[in-house]
Structures are given as structure tokens and as C-alpha cells.
N, C-alpha and C positions, 0 to 999 in steps of 0.2 A: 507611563508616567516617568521611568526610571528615563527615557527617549526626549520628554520635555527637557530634562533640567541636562542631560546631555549635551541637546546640541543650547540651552541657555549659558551652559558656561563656556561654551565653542562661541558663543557671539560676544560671552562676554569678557574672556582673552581677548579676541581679535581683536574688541574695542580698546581695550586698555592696550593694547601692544601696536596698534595703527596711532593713536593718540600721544602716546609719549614719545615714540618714535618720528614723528614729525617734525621737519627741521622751523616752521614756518614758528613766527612768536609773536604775540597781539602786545603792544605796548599800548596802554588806558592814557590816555591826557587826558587832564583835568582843563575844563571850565573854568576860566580866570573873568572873574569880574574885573573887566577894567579899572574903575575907577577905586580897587581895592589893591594896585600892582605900587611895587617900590619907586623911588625915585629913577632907578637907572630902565626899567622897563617903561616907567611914563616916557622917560627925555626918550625912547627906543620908537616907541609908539608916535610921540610926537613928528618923530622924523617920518614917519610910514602914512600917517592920516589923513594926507590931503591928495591919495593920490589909489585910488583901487588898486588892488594887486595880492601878492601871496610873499611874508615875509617872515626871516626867522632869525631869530636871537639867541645868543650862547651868551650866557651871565656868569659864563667861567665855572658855576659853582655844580656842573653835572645838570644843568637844567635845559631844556629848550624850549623857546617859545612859539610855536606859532599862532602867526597874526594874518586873518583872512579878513581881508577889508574889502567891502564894496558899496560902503556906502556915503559916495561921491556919488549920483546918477548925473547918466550922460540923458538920460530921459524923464518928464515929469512924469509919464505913466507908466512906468515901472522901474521895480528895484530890484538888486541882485541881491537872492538869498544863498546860503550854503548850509551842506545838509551830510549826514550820512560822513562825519572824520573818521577814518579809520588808519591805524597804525600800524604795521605788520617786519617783520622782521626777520632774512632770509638769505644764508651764504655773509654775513657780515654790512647787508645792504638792508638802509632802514628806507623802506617805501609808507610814505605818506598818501593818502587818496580820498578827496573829497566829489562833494558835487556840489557846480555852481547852476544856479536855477535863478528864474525872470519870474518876476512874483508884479500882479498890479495891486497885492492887499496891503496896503500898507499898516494895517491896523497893527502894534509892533514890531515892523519894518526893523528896530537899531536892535531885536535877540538874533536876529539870522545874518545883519548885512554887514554885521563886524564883530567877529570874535574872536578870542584871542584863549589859546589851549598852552597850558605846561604839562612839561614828560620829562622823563629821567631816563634819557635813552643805556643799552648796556654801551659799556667801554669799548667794544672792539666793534665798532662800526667805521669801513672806510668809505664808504658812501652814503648822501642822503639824495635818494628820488621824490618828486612829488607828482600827482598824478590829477587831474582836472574833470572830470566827468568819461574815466579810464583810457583820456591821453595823458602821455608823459608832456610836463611842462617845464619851465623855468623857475627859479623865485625871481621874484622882483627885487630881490634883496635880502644879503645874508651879512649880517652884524655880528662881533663879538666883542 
């Protein structure tokens, strides 16, 4: 008995001292309904919507936007969905990482094929990467 709760506090140091000790840090964005964003992120969006691609905005106020658009189709039978944001944070470098996917259901096609995330990244980032279905890519544009 005395054997169980020995090696339980042995796993349960480890866990607590692997875990806070880790350099890596999840940044949560939020879900922005479009059609609920201010004036300077509509006129932002505005500029971005007629054209597929991956773009982000800085609104000065510690915010960033990003805006995953694809829903232009270059094809009537299918659309591009995205899935799976995740934000992570590692050596002063914020990595962004989704996944873009070819969907033919359209049956609410416009929750997947444009959406648009705010985050409140920390202060001391000198780079941002973004990553596309775990290739590094480009944005299509970066606004402040």
C-alpha cells in the first residue's frame, strides 16, 4: 500500500515539474462573428473578402486578428473548409497552425470557409509563423 501512493506521488511530481517547466504556451483565440467586428476590422475584412487566403490584423490595441478565408470557390463542387486553429508559443516565436480541407457538403459551408479569430498575443514576440495543414506558409497579408 505504502508502494502505491509512493511511486503516485513519484508520477505526480514528475507531472507537475514536466508541465510547468515547459517552454511551449497555448494562446486560446476567440471566435469572432463577423458580422458583430467594429468598423476598422469590417473596412479590414473588407479589404481581404474577395480573395482566398490567410490574413492578420493588428488594431494597435494588443489584439490580433486572424482571418482564414476561402470562401471564393474556384470550384462549384466543392469548398474549402478549415479546421483544427491552434496557437502555440515557443522561444519568443508565435506559431499559428491550421488545417485547410476540400469539403462538397455544403450544407453550412460560410461556419468553416471564413472565419475570423482574435488573441491577445504576449508582448515579447519577434516573430509570427503560420502553418497550413503542418507546412509553413505565407500570409496573404498583414495589416496594422
Amino acid at each position: 500500500m505504502k508502494l502505491k501512493y509512493f511511486v503516485f506521488i513519484i508520477i505526480f511530481i514528475f507531472t507537475i515539474t514536466t508541465t510547468a517547466c515547459s517552454k511551449d504556451k497555448y494562446v486560446y483565440p476567440s471566435k469572432i462573428n463577423i458580422k458583430n467586428t467594429n468598423k476598422r476590422v469590417k473596412a479590414f475584412l473588407n479589404i481581404c473578402e474577395d480573395k482566398n487566403g490567410v490574413y492578420l490584423y493588428n488594431d494597435n490595441n494588443k489584439n490580433l486578428y486572424l482571418f482564414l478565408n476561402g470562401s471564393t470557390n474556384m470550384s462549384e463542387d466543392k469548398s474549402i473548409c478549415f479546421r483544427d486553429i491552434k496557437i502555440i508559443i515557443e522561444d519568443n516565436i508565435l506559431s499559428i497552425y491550421f488545417n485547410e480541407e476540400y469539403s462538397s457538403y455544403y450544407k453550412h459551408k460560410e461556419l468553416y470557409s471564413k472565419l475570423l479569430y482574435k488573441f491577445n498575443p504576449p508582448e515579447k514576440i519577434d516573430t509570427i509563423k503560420i502553418f497550413k495543414n503542418s507546412k509553413e506558409i505565407h500570409f496573404d497579408s498583414v495589416i496594422n
